[in-house]
C-alpha positions, 0 to 999 in steps of 0.5 A: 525860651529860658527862664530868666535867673529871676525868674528861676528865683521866684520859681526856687522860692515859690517851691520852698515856701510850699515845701516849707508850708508842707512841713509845718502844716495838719493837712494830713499828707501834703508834706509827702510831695516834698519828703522821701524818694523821688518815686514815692512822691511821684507814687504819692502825688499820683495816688492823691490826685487820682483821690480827688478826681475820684471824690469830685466824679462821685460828688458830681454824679451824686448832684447830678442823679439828685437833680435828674430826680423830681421832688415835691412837697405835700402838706396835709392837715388832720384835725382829729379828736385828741382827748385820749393822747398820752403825753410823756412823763415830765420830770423836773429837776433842780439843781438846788439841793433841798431836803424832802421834809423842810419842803414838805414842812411849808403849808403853803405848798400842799395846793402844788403837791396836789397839782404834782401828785394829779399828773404823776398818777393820770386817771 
């Protein structure tokens, strides 16, 4: 059968607002189904489906081949003597801006110089 005029209205309307959308939209391409020659959408509309079939064959072959695959998982604990482990440097930075010689000034901070001078020269 023939479609009926109201049915060729929705099927026209339909049409334009995808046209519309293409347009006006950042997915990249989709306004080539609806611009240029008749055989350079043709071409394009071709070329952007076989593009998907392809990316879902290769996704499905990926899943596929990770699931034909036997995984496991082993944990293993090792208790050693750690005395001898290096540590990284650690620097510690402040955003305040203070000078060296009011700092050095204050007393009361000598026993965090110490502290600070032991881990910056390890023995």
């Amino acid at each position: 059968g023939e479609d009926t005029p109201k049915q060729q209205s929705r099927w026209a309307g339909a049409v334009e607002s995808i046209a519309e959308f293409s347009n006006e939209t950042t997915a990249h391409g989709v306004k080539f189904f609806f611009q240029g020659k008749k055989l350079s959408r043709v071409a394009f509309v071709i070329a952007w489906f076989a593009a998907i079939v392809y990316t879902f064959f290769t996704c499905s072959r990926g899943i596929i081949d990770f699931r034909s695959r036997p995984t496991g998982t082993k944990f293993e604990v090792i208790t050693e003597d750690y005395v001898n482990v290096t540590f990284p440097t650690i620097t510690l930075c402040n955003i305040n801006k203070l000078q060296k010689n009011y700092l050095e000034s204050i007393e009361d901070l000598e026993p965090l110089y110490t502290i600070l001078g032991q881990l910056s020269n390890p023995r």
